[in-house]
N, C-alpha and C positions, 0 to 999 in steps of 0.2 A: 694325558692323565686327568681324569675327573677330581674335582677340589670341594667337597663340602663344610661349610661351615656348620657344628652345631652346638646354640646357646641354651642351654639348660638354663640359665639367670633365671626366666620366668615361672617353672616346673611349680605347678602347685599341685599336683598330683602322680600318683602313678600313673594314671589312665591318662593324662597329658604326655608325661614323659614318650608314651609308645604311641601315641596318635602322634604328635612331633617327629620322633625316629623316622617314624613308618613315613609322613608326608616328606619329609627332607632328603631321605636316604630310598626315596623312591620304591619302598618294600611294595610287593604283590599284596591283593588284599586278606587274602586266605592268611596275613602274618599273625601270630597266637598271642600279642603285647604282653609276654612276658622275657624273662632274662635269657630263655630256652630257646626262645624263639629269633633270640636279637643273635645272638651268638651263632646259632644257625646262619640267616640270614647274613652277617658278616662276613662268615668263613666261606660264604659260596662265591660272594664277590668275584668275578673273575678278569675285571676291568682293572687297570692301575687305580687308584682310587687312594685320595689323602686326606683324609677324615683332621680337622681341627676343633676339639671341643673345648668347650668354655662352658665353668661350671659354678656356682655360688661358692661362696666359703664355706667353709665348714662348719658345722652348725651339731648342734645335739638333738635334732629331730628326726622324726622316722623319714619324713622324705629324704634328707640328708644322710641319711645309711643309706635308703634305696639309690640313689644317685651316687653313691659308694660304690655299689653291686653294678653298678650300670658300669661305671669307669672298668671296675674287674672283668668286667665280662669283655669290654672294649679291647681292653689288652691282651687277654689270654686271647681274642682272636685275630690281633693285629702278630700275636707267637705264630699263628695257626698259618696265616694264609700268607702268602707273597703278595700277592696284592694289592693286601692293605698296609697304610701308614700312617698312625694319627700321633698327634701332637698336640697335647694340654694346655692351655692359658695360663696353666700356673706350672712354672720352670718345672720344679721338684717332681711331679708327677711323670714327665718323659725321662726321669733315670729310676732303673732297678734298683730296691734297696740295698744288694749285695755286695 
């Protein structure tokens, strides 16, 4: 099983967020650094693969939405694929709210 760790802590931008992604998660270069693009790239995974992210507090700024949207897209592909399996830094975020 491959084991990536990844720390958004330092994210000062979007155009960080996906240049990070794309070096750590070993993405092809042609990858599009957007949420369309991450989500793709996720779902194609076909390696066991156990994704741990670690993510800043919460915060009321736009990066802190956008790193929002990145966790959303993390999980609706961790729904998608068998493959994948990732696990949050912060307890609450690896259960569904239902």
């Amino acid at each position: 099983m491959r084991k990536v760790l990844l720390d958004l802590n330092p994210a000062r931008s979007v155009e960080w967020i996906h240049e990070y992604l794309k070096f750590e998660l070993e993405f092809e270069e042609y990858y599009g650094n957007n949420l369309d693009a991450l989500y793709d790239q996720l779902t194609s995974i076909t390696e066991d693969t156990c994704l741990g992210v670690f993510c800043p507090l919460k915060e009321d700024t736009k990066l802190s939405k956008y790193l929002e949207k990145v966790k959303k897209v993390i999980k609706d592909a961790e729904l998608d694929n068998p493959c994948l399996c990732v696990i949050f830094g912060d307890m609450e975020e690896n259960y569904d709210e239902e």
